[in-house]
N, C-alpha and C positions, 0 to 999 in steps of 0.2 A: 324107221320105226313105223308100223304099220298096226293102226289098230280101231275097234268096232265105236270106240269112243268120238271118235270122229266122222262115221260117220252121213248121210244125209240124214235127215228129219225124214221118215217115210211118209207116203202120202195116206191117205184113210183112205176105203174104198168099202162101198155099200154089199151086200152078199145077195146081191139080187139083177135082171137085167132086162130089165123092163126098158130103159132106151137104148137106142143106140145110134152113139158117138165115135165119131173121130180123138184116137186117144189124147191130141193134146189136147183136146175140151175138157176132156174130163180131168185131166190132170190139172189145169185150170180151176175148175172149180173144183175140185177134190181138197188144192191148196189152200182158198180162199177160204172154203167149210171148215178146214185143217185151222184156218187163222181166225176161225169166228167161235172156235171149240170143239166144231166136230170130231171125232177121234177113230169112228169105228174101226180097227184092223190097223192100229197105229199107235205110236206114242203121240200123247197129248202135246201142245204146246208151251204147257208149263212142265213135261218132262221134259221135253227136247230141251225146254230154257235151262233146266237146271242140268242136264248131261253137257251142256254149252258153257256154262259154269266149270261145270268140271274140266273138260279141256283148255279151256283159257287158262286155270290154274295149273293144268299140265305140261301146258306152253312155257308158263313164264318161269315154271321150275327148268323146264330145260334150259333155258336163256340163263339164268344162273350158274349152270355149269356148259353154254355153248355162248359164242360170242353172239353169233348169228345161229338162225333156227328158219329152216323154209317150211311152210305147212299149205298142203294142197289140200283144200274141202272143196264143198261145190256149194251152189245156192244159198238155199234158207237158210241151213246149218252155220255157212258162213257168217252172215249176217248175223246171227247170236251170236256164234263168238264174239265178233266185232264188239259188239253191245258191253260184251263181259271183259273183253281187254281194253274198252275204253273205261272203265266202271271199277277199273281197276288202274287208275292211272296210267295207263298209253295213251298215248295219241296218232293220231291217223283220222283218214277221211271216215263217215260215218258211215260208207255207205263204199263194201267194196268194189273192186272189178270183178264186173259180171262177162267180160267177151271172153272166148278162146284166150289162153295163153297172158291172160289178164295178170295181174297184181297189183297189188297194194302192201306201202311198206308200214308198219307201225313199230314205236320206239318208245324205250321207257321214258315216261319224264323223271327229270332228275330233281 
């Protein structure tokens, strides 16, 4: 299953270009502005939190009717959902894999 609910938190980005940067600085602090409220050309922090919301409940319906369930996000995104399936009784680390090829297992508590 493949779908838009899942995925990244976009970055905000200003409509002007007065400097110029190396794009992972900007994506750097584009993030950091993104986590302080900034939103320009982006979903907000607290939409991303609540679309994050959304999929964690999307998750744990399918676990419901799947034994196991694998779910590949990236980044930020990941990290709320994390928040929302621990917030929701699962447990796991707080804090996924972030390298290549990474994971992290979470499980319901009973």
């Amino acid at each position: 299953m493949q779908s838009e609910l899942f995925s990244e938190a976009g970055l905000p980005y200003a409509n002007h270009n007065i400097l110029i940067l190396p794009p992972n600085v900007w994506a750097a602090l584009f993030r950091l502005y993104w986590a302080l409220g900034y939103c320009s050309n982006a979903e907000s922090r607290k939409q991303a939190q609540a679309r994050a919301n959304e999929a964690a409940e999307k998750l744990i319906q399918l676990t419901k009717s799947h034994r196991d369930i694998v779910y590949i996000g990236h980044g930020i995104f990941n990290r709320l959902v994390v928040r929302a399936l621990l917030n929701n009784g699962w447990q796991g680390s707080r804090k996924p894999a972030s390298t290549h090829f990474g994971y992290t297992v979470y499980l319901k508590r009973n």
